[in-house]
Backbone as CSV, one residue per row, in Angstrom:
resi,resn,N_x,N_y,N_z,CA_x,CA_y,CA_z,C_x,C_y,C_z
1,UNK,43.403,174.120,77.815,43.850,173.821,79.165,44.322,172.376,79.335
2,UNK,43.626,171.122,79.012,44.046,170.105,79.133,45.670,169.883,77.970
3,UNK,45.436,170.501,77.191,46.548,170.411,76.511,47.932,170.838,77.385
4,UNK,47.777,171.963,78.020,48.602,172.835,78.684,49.333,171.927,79.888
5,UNK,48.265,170.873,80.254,48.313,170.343,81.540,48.865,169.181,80.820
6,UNK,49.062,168.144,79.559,49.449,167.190,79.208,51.080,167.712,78.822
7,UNK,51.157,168.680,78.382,52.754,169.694,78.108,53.540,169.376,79.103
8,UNK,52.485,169.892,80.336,53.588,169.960,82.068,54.043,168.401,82.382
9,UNK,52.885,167.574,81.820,53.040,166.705,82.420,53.966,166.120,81.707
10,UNK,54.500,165.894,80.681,55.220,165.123,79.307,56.561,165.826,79.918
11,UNK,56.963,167.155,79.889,57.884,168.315,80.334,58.457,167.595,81.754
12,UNK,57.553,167.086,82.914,57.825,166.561,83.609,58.662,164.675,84.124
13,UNK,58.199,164.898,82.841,58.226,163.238,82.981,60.028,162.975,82.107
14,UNK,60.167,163.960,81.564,61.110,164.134,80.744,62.341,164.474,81.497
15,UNK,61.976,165.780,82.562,63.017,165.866,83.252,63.211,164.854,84.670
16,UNK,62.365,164.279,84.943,63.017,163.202,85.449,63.669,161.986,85.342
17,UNK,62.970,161.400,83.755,64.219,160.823,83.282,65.459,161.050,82.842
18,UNK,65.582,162.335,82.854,66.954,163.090,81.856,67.602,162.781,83.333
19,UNK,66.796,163.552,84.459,67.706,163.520,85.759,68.218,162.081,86.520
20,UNK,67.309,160.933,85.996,67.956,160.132,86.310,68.745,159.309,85.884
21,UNK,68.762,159.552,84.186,69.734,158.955,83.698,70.879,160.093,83.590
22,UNK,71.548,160.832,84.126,72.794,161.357,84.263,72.936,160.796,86.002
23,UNK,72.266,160.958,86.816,72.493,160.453,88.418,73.426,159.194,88.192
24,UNK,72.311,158.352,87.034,72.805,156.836,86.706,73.894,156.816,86.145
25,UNK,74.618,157.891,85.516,75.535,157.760,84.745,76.630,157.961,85.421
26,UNK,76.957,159.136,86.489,77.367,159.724,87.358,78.060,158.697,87.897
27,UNK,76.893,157.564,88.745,77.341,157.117,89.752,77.968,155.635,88.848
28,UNK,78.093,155.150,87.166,78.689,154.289,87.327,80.187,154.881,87.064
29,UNK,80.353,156.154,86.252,81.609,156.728,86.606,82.329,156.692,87.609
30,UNK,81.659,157.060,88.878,82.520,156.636,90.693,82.524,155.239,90.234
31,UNK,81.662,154.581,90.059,82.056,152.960,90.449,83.112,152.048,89.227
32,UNK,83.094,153.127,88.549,84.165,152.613,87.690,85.883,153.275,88.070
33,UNK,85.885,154.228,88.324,86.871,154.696,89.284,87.703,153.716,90.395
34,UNK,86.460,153.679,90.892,86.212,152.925,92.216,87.100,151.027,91.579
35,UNK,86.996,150.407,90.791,87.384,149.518,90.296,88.398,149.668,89.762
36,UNK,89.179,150.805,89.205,90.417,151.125,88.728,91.558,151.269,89.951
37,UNK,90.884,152.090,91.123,91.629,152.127,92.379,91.739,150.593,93.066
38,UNK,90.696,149.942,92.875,91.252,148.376,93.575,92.369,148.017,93.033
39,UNK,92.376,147.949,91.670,93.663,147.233,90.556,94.635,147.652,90.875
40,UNK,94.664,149.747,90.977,95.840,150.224,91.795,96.195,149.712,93.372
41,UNK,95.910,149.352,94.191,95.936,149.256,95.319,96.420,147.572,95.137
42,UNK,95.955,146.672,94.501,96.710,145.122,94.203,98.214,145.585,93.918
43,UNK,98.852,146.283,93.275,99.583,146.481,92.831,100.628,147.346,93.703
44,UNK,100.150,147.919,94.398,100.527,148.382,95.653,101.391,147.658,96.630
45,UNK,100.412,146.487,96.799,100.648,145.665,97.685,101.561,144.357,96.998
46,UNK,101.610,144.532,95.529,102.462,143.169,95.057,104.103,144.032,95.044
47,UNK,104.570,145.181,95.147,104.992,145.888,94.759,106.472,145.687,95.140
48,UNK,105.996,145.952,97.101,107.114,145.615,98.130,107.522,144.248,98.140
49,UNK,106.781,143.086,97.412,107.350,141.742,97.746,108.105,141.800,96.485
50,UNK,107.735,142.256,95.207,108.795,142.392,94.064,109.910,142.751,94.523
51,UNK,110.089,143.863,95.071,111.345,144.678,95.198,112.221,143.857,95.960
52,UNK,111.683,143.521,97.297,112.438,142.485,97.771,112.939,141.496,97.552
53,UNK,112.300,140.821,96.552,113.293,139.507,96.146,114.029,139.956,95.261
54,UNK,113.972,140.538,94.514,115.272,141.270,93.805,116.211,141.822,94.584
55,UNK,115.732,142.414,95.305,116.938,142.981,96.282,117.759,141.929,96.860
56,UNK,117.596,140.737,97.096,118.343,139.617,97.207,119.315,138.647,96.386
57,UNK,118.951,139.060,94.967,119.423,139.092,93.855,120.563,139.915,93.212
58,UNK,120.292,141.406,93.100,120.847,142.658,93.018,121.193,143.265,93.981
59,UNK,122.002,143.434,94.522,122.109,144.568,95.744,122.916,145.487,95.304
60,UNK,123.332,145.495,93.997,123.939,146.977,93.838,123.334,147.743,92.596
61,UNK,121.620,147.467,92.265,121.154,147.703,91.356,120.065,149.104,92.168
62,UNK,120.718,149.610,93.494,119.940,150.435,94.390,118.998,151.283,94.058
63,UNK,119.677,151.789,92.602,119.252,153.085,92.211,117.799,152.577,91.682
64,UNK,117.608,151.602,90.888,116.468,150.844,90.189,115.432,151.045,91.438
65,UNK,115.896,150.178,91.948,114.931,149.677,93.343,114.263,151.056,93.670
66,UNK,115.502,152.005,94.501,114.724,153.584,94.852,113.390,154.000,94.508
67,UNK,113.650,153.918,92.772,112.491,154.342,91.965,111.685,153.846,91.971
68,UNK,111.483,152.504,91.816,110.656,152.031,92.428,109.816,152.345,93.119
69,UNK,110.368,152.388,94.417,109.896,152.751,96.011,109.425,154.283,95.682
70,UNK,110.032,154.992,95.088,109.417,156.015,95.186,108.493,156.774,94.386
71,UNK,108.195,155.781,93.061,107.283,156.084,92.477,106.079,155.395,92.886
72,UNK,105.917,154.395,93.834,105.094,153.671,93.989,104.660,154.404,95.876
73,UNK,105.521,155.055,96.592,104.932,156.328,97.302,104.179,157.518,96.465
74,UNK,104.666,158.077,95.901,103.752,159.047,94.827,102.712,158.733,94.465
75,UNK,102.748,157.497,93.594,101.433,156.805,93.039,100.283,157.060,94.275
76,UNK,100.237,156.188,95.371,99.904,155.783,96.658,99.442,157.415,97.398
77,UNK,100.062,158.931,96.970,99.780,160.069,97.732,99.025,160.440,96.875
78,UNK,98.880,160.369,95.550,98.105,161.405,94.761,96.982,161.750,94.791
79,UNK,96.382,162.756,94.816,95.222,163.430,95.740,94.275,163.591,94.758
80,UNK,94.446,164.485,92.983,93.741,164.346,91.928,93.924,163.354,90.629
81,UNK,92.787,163.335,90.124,92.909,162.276,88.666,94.147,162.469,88.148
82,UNK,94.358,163.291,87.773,95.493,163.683,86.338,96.184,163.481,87.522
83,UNK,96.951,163.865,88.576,98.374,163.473,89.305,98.004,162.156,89.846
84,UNK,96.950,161.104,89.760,96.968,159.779,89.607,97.550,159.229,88.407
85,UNK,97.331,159.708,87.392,97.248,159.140,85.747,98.740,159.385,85.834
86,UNK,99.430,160.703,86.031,101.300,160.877,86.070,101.582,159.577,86.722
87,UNK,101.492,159.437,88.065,102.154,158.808,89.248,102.139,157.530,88.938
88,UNK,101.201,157.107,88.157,100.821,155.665,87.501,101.472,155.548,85.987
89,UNK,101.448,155.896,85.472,102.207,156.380,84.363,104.139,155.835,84.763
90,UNK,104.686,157.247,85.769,105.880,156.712,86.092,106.047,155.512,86.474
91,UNK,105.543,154.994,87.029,105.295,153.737,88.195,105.500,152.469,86.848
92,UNK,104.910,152.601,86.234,104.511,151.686,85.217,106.169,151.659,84.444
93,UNK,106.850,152.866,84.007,107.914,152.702,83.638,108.968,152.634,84.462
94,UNK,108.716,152.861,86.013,109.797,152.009,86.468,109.839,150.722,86.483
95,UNK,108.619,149.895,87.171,108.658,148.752,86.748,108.617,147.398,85.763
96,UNK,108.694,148.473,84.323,109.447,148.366,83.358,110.830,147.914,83.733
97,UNK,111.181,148.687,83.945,112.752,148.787,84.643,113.031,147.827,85.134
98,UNK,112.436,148.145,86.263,112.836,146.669,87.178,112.623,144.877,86.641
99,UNK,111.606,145.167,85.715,111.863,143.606,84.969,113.173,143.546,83.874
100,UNK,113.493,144.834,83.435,114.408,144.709,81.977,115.753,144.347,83.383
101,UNK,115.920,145.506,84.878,116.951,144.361,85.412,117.113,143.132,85.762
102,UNK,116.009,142.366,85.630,116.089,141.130,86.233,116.440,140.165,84.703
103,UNK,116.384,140.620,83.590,116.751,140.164,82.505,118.743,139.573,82.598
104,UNK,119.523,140.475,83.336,120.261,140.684,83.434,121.100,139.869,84.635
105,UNK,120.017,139.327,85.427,120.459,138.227,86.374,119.161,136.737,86.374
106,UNK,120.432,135.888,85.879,119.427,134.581,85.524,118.933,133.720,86.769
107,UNK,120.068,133.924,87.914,119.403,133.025,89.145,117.719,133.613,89.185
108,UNK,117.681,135.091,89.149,116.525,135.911,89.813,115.503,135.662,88.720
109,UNK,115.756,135.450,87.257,114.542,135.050,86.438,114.269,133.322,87.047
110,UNK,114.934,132.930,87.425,114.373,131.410,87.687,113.726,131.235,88.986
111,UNK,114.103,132.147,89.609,113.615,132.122,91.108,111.738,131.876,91.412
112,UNK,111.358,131.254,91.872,110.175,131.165,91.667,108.978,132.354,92.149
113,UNK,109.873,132.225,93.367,108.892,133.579,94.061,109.042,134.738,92.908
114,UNK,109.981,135.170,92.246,110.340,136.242,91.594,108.975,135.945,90.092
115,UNK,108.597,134.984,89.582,108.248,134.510,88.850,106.656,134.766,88.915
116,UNK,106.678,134.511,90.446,105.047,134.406,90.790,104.575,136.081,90.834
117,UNK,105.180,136.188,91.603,105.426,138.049,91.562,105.251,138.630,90.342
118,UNK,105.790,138.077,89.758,106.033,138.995,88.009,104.333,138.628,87.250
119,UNK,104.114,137.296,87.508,102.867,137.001,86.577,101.420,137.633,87.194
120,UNK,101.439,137.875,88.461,100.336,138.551,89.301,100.517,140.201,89.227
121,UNK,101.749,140.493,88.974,102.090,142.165,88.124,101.256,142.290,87.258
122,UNK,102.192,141.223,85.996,101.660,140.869,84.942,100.177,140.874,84.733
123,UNK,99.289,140.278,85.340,97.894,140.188,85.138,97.444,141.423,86.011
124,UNK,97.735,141.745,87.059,97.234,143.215,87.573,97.276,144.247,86.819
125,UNK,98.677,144.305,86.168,98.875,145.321,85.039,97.690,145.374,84.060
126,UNK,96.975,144.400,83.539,96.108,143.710,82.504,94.628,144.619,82.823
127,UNK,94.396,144.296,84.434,93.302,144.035,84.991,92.971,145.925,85.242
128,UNK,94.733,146.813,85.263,94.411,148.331,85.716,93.925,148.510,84.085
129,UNK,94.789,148.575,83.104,94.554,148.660,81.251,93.246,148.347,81.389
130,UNK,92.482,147.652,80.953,90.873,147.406,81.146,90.028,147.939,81.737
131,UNK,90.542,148.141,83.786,89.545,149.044,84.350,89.961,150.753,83.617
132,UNK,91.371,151.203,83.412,91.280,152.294,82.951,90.438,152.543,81.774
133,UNK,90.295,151.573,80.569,89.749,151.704,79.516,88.087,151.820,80.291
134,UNK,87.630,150.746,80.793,86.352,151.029,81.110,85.800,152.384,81.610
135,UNK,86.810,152.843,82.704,86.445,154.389,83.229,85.857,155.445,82.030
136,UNK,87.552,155.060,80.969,87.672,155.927,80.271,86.225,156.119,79.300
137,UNK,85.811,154.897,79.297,84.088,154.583,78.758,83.042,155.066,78.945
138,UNK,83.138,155.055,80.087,82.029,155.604,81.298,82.062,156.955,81.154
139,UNK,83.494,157.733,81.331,83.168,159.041,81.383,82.503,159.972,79.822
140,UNK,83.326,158.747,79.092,83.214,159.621,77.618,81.269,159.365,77.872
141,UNK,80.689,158.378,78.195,79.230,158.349,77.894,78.528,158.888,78.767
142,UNK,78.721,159.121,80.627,78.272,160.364,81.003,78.333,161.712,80.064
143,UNK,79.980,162.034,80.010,80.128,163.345,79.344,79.331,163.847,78.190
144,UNK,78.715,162.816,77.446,77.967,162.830,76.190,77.335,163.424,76.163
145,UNK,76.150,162.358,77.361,74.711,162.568,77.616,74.619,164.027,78.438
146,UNK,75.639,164.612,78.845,75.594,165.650,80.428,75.768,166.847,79.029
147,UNK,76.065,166.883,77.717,76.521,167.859,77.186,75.489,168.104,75.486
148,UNK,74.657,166.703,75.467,73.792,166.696,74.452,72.619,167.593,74.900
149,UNK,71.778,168.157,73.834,70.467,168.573,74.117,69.312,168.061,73.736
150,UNK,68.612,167.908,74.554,68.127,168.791,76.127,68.907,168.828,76.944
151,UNK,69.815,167.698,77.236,69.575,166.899,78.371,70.738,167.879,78.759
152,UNK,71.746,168.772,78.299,72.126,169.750,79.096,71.989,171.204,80.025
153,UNK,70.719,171.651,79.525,69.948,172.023,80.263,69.726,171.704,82.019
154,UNK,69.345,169.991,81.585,68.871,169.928,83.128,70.446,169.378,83.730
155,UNK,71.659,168.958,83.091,72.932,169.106,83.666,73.372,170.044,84.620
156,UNK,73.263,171.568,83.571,73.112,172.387,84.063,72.408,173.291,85.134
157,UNK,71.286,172.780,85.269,70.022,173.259,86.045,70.905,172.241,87.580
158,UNK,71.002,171.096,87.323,71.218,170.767,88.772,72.852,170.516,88.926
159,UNK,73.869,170.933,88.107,75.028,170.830,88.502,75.765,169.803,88.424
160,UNK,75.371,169.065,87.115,76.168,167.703,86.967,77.758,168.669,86.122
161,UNK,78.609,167.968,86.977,80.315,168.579,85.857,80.868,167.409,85.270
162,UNK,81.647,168.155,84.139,82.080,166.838,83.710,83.330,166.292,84.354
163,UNK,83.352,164.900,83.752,84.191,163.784,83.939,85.181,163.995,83.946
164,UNK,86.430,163.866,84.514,87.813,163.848,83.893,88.170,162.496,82.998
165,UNK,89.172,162.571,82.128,88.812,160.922,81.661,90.827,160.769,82.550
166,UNK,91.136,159.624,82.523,92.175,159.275,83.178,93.742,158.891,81.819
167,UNK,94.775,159.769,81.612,95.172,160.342,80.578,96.497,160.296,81.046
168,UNK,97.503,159.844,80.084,98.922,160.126,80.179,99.248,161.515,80.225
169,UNK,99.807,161.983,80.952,100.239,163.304,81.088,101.048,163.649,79.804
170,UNK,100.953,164.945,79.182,102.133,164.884,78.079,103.662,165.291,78.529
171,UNK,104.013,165.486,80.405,104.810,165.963,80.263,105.759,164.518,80.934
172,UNK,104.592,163.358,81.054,105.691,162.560,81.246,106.594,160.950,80.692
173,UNK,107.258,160.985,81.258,108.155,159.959,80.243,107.725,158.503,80.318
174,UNK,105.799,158.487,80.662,105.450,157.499,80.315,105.433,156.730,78.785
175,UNK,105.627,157.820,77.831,105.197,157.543,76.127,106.531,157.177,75.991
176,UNK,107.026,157.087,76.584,109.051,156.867,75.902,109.372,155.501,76.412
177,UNK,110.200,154.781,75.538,110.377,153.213,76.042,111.555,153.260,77.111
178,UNK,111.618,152.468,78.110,112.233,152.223,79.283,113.792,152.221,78.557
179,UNK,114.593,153.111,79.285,116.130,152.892,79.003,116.661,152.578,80.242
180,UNK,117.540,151.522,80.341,117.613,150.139,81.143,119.509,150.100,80.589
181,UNK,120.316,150.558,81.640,121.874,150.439,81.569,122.834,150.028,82.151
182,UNK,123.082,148.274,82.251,123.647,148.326,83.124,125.086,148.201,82.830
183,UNK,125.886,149.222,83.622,127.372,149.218,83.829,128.279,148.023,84.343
């Protein structure tokens, strides 16, 4: 009997650490998320002052700009992970774009505002690469622990799912280098 009763108790003690280290794991996944969406959202907001000073520069480079604007609406609507990871993805190769046009007009590379703009891209860009890698960290080591045994069992028992990790889409023309033409 005392044996029986040291079992429950060991059995017990077990599933509450299992349960709280997936809770723990869980929640630094959101908060790593959660830090990838700030980086997106800087970038957001550096986005419209880019476009604009180029547009003062270029005004018949429209079509560039558009994309821009409208990959950076998309980005800004996307409702799940993977149509975040696309929308960010495009976004990233338009504004590709939009620096290979400014290659092409030298007042606008010297311009300062244009300059300041580009290096706060520049390091935002840096700052999403890192938080994405970190997510991508987080989930692979929730997903681990949520799928090793025991400890999937009690995953299972209380409904932990897995992670999405945050992933270039294969259907889009993020993997392809920016083609940049001007007529």
């Amino acid at each position: 009997m005392p044996y029986l009763i040291g079992a429950l108790v060991l059995l017990g003690i077990f599933l509450i650490f299992s349960y709280n280290a997936l809770v723990g794991l869980r929640q630094r996944v959101q908060n790593a998320w959660a830090q990838v969406d700030v980086q997106l959202r800087r970038r957001y907001d550096l986005i419209p002052n880019l476009v604009n000073t180029v547009k003062g520069y270029a005004q018949h480079e429209r079509e560039t700009l558009e994309q821009v604007i409208a990959a950076r609406a998309k980005a800004m609507s996307a409702t799940s992970l993977q149509e975040q990871a696309g929308a960010e993805n495009v976004l990233t190769g338009t504004l590709k774009s939009l620096f290979a046009l400014a290659e092409n007009y030298p007042q606008l590379k010297a311009d300062s505002n244009f300059k300041q703009l580009q290096e706060e891209l520049s390091a935002t860009e840096n700052k999403i690469a890192f938080s994405r890698q970190f997510y991508n960290d987080t989930v692979q080591k929730y997903n681990t622990k949520r799928e090793v045994f025991p400890t999937v069992l009690i995953a299972g028992l209380f409904g932990f799912q897995a992670a999405e990790y945050f992933n270039l889409n294969d259907d889009t023309d993020a993997r392809n280098p920016v083609n940049v033409k001007f007529d």
